[in-house]
C-alpha positions in Angstrom: -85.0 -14.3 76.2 -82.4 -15.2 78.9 -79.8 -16.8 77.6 -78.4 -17.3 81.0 -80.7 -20.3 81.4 -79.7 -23.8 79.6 -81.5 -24.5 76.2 -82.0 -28.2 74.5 -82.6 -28.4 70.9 -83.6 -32.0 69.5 -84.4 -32.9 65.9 -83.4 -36.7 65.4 -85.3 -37.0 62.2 -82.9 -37.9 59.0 -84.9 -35.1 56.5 -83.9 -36.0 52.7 -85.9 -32.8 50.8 -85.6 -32.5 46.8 -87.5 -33.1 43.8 -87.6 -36.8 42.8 -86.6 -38.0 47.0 -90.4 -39.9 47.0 -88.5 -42.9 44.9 -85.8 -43.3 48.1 -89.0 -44.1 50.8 -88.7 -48.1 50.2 -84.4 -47.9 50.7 -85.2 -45.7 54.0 -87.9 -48.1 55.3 -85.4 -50.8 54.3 -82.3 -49.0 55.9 -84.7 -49.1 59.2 -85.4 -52.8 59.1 -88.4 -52.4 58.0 -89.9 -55.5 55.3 -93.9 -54.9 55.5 -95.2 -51.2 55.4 -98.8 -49.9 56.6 -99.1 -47.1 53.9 -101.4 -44.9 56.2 -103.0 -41.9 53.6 -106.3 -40.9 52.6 -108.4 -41.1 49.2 -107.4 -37.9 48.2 -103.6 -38.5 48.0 -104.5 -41.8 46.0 -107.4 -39.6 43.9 -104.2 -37.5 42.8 -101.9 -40.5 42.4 -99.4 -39.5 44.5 -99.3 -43.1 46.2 -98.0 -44.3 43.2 -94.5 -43.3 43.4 -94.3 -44.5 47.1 -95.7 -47.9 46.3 -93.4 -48.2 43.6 -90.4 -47.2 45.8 -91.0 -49.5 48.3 -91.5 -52.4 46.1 -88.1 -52.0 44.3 -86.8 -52.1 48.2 -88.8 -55.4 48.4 -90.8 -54.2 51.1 -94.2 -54.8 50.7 -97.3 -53.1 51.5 -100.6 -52.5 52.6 -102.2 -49.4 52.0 -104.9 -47.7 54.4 -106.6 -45.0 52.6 -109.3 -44.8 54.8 -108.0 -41.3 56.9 -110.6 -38.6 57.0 -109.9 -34.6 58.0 -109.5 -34.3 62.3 -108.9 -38.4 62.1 -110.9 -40.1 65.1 -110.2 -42.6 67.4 -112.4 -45.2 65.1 -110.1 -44.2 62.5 -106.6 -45.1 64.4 -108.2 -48.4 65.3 -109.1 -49.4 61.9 -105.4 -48.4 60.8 -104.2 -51.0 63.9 -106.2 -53.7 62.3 -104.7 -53.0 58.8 -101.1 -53.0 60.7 -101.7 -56.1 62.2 -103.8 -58.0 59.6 -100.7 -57.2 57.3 -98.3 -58.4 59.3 -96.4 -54.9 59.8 -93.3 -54.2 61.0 -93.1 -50.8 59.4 -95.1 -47.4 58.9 -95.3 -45.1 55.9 -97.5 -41.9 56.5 -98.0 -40.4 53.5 -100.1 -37.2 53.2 -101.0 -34.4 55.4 -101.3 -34.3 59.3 -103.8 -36.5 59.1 -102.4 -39.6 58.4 -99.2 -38.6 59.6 -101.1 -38.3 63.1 -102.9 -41.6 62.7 -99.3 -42.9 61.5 -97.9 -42.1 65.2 -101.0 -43.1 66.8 -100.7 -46.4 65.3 -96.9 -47.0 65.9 -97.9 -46.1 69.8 -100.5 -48.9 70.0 -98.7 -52.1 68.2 -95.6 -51.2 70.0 -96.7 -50.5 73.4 -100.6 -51.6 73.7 -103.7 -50.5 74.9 -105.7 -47.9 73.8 -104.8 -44.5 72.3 -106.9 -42.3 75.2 -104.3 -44.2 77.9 -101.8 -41.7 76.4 -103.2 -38.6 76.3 -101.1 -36.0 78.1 -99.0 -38.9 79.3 -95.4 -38.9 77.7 -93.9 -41.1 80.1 -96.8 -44.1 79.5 -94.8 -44.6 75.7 -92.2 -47.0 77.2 -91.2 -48.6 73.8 -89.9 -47.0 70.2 -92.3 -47.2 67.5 -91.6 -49.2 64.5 -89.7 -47.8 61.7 -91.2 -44.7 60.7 -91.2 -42.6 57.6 -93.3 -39.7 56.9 -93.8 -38.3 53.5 -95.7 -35.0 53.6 -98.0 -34.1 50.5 -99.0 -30.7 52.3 -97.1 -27.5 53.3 -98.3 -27.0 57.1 -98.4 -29.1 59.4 -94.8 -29.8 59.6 -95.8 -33.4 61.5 -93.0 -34.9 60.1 -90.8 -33.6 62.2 -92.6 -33.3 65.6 -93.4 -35.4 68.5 -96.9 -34.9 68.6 -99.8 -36.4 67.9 -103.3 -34.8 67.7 -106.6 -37.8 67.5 -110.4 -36.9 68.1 -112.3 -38.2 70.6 -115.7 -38.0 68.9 -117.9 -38.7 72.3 -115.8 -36.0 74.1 -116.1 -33.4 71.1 -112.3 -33.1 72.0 -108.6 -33.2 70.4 -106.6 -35.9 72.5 -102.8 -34.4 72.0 -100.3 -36.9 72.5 -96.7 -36.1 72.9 -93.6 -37.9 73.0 -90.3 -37.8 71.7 -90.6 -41.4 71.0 -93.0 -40.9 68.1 -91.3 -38.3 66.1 -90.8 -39.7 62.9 -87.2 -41.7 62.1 -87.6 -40.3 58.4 -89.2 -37.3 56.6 -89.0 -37.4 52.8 -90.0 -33.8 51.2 -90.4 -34.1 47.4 -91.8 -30.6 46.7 -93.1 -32.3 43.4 -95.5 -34.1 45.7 -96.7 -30.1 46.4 -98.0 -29.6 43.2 -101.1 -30.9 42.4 -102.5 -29.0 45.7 -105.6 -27.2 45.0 -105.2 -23.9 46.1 -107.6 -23.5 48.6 -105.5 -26.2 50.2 -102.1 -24.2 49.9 -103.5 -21.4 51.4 -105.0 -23.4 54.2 -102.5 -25.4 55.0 -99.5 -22.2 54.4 -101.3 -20.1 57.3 -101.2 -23.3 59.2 -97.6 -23.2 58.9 -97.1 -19.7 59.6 -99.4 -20.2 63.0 -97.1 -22.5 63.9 -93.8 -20.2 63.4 -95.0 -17.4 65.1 -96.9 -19.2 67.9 -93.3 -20.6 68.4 -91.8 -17.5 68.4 -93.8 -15.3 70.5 -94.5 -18.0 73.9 -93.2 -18.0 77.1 -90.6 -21.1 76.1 -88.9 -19.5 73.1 -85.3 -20.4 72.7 -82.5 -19.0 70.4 -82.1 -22.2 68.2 -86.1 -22.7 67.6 -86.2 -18.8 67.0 -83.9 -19.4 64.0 -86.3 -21.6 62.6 -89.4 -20.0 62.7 -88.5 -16.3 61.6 -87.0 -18.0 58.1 -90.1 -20.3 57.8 -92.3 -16.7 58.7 -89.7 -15.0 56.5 -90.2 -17.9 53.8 -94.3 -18.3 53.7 -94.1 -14.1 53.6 -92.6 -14.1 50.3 -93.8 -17.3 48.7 -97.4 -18.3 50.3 -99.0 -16.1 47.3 -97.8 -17.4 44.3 -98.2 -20.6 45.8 -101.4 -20.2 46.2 -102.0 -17.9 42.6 -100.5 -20.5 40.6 -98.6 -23.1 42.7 -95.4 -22.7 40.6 -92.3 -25.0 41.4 -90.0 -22.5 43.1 -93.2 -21.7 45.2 -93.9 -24.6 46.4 -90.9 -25.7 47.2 -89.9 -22.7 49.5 -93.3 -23.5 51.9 -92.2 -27.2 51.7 -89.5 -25.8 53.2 -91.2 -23.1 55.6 -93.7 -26.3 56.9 -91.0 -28.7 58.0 -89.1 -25.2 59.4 -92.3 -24.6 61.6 -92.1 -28.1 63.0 -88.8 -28.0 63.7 -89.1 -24.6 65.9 -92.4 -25.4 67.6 -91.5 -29.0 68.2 -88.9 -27.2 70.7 -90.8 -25.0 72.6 -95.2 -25.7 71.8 -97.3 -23.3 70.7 -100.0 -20.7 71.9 -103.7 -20.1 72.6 -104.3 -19.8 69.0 -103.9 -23.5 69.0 -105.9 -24.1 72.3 -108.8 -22.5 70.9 -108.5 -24.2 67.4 -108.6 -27.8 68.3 -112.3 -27.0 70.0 -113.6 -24.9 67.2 -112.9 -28.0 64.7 -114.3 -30.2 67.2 -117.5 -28.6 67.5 -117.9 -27.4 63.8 -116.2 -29.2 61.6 -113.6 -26.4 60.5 -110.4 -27.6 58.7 -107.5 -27.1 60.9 -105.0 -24.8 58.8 -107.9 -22.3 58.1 -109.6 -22.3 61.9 -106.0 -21.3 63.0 -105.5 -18.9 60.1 -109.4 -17.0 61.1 -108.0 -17.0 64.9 -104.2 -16.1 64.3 -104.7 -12.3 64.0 -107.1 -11.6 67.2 -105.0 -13.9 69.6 -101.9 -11.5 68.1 -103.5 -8.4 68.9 -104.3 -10.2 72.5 -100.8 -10.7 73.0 -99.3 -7.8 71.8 -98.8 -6.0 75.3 -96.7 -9.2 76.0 -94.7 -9.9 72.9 -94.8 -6.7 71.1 -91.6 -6.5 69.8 -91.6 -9.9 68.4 -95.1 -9.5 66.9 -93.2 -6.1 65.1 -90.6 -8.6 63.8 -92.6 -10.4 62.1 -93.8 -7.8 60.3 -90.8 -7.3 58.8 -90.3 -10.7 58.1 -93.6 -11.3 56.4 -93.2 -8.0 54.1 -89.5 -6.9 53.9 -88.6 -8.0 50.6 -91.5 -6.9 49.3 -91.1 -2.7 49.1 -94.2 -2.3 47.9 -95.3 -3.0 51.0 -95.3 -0.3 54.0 -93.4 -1.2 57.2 -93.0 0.4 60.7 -91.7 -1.0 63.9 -95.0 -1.7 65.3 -97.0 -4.7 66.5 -99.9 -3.4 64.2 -97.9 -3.9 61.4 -97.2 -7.6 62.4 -101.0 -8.2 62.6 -101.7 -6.1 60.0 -99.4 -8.2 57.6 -101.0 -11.2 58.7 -104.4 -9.9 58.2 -103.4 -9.0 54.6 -102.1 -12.3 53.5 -104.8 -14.4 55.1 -107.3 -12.5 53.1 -105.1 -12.3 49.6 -105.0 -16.3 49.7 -108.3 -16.4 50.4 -109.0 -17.2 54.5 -112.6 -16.6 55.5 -112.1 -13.5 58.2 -114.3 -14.5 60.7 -115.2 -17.5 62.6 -119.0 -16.6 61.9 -118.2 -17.4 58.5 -117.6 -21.2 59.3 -120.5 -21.7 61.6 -119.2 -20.7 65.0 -121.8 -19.0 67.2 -122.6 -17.6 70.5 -123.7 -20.9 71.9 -120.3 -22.4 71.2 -118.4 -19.5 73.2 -118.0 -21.2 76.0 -117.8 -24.8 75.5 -115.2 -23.7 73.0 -113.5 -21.4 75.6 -113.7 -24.2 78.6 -111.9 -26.6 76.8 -109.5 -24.0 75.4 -108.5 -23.4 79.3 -107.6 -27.4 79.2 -104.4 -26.8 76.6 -101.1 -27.0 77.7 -100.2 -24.0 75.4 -102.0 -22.0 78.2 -99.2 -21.6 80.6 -97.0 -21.0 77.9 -98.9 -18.1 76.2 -97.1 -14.3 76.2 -100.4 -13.7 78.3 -101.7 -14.7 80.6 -105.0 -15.5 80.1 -108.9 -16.5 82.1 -111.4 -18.1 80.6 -113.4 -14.9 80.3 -110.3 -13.3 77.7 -110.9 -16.4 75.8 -114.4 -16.1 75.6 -114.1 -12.5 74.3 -111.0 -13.3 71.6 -113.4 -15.8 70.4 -116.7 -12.7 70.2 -114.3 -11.0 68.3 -113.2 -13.6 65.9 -116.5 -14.7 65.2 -117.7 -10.7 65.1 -114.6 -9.4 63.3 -113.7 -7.5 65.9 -110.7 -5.7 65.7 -108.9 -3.9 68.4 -108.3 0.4 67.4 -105.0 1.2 66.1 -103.7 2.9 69.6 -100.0 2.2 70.4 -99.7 -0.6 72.3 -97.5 -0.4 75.7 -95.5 -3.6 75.4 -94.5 -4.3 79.2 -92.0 -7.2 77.5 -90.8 -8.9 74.8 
């Protein structure tokens, strides 16, 4: 890192985290201006009843609301106009997202188009076409990844393209984030798990590109340090504490990579759900330890620090200075909470290698990497992914980091 070079850390969103902080989302909305909410979530939030306490919240606040439920997994560009229609129909002046990345995505997405028009593709990788503020915004998270809550991006599928549209702007990062970790609790656990190694992609992607900074580095190495000692029990049994601590780690992640983007973990990841169908958190999860072994020559010694992050309070658990033991702790918790190992095991074949790979190439994580990287490495991180592939357990050279 050269710290002779000028940094700039920016997190405007007012975070209120604790159990029982759902019932202040009406006040907040209120507090904003806000009198007539979209409530953008999907059925299985409302299957679990965790709308209720939202609804309720925002009633007391006399804001009233109308509720679109209708947000499926890797939301499309059908689905953000459909949530438009509900904003407008309603007579909106206000967005809730409650849920996962999801609806927080289609949240933003929505907030774009009633405050600056057109349609959602005319802002793909174009930061500078969002000329206005969204409307008041509150996000409260049900899941402990994606840390959207806290991040100016959004990520919408373009169905005909078999592509993720990413749409960044500091404009659309939340005003609000409300983190009840008793919202946490009714996860299932292959849920946790997915959406924990989502979190911890997002932490280390942070932490080992080209971008990294000394304030996001804070960040991620607790939320690794975090998800390391409490992604487990989550998972086993979802207890309180647990949960809590990767509600946490989540918002952590998005706070570091909102700073400084990600990695080609992520490049490849948007493409793979595209094309198959995979959930996010668990296609990043399958992907996380190959891409780590592919940069290790070029972020070694960060890749050995989160080794020790992930397993130093646990002394059962073996640690050297080493980037193997950074992928090797990885590799062990993915597959203790349950993450299929290969991308064969989610339906991702030879065929898909390089339309998966070409559109990987198309991420602005690319430049940012700790590798640089062609087409043809991506093609053959991906073979090995969907082969289990793993690189031998020679020292690697790291030439920096």
């Amino acid at each position: 890192m050269d710290l002779t070079r000028q940094y700039v850390f920016h997190a405007p969103t007012r975070v209120l985290f604790g159990s029982g902080s759902v019932q202040a989302t009406g006040r907040e909305v209120a507090a904003l201006g806000g009198t007539a909410a979209l409530v953008v979530t999907d059925r299985g939030v409302v299957n679990a009843g965790l709308l209720d306490g939202v609804k309720a919240s925002l009633a007391a606040a006399d804001v009233s609301a109308t509720a679109f439920d209708a947000v499926e997994p890797n939301p499309s560009i059908g689905t953000v106009n459909a949530a438009l229609a509900a904003y407008q129909s309603g007579g909106c002046n206000a967005i809730v997202a409650v849920g996962g990345g999801s609806p927080m995505d289609v949240a933003k997405a929505v907030g774009i188009l009633a405050s600056n028009g057109g349609a959602i593709t005319d802002y793909e990788g174009k930061p500078d076409a969002i000329r206005n503020d969204l409307p008041p915004f509150v996000c409260v998270p049900t899941t402990c990844g994606t840390g959207s809550e806290v991040t100016p991006f959004a990520v919408i599928t373009d169905q005909d393209r078999h592509w993720k549209m990413s749409i960044a702007s500091p404009r659309e990062v939340p005003r609000v984030a409300i983190i009840d970790p008793d919202l946490f609790l009714k996860m299932p656990a292959s849920l946790i798990a997915a959406t924990g190694m989502d979190a911890l992609t997002h932490a280390i992607e942070s932490y080992t590109n080209q971008d990294v900074q000394p304030f996001a580095d804070a960040f991620d190495i607790h939320a690794i340090r975090l998800i390391g000692n409490y992604l487990r029990p989550a998972v086993a049994n979802g207890n309180r504490e647990a949960m809590a601590h990767m509600a946490v780690a989540a918002t952590m992640a998005g706070m570091g990579f909102s700073q400084n983007r990600l990695g080609i973990v992520h490049a490849i990841s948007h493409p793979v759900t595209s094309y198959v169908g995979t959930p996010h958190g668990v296609a990043n999860a399958i992907l996380l330890p190959y891409v780590m072994e592919f940069n290790a020559i070029g972020a070694g010694s960060r890749i050995a620090e989160i080794g020790k992050a992930l397993t130093g309070d646990h002394p059962q658990m073996a640690w050297n200075p080493s980037p193997q033991a950074g992928i090797q702790a990885v590799r062990a918790l993915s597959r203790d909470v349950g993450i299929p190992e290969t991308l064969g095991e989610v339906g991702v074949t030879e065929e898909h290698v390089a339309a998966i790979a070409a559109d990987a190439m198309k991420s602005g994580n690319i430049r940012i990497n700790p590798r640089r990287v062609t087409q043809h490495e991506i093609e053959q991180v991906i073979r090995n992914a969907i082969n289990g592939a793993h690189a031998d357990q020679r020292p690697i050279r790291q030439v920096n980091g």
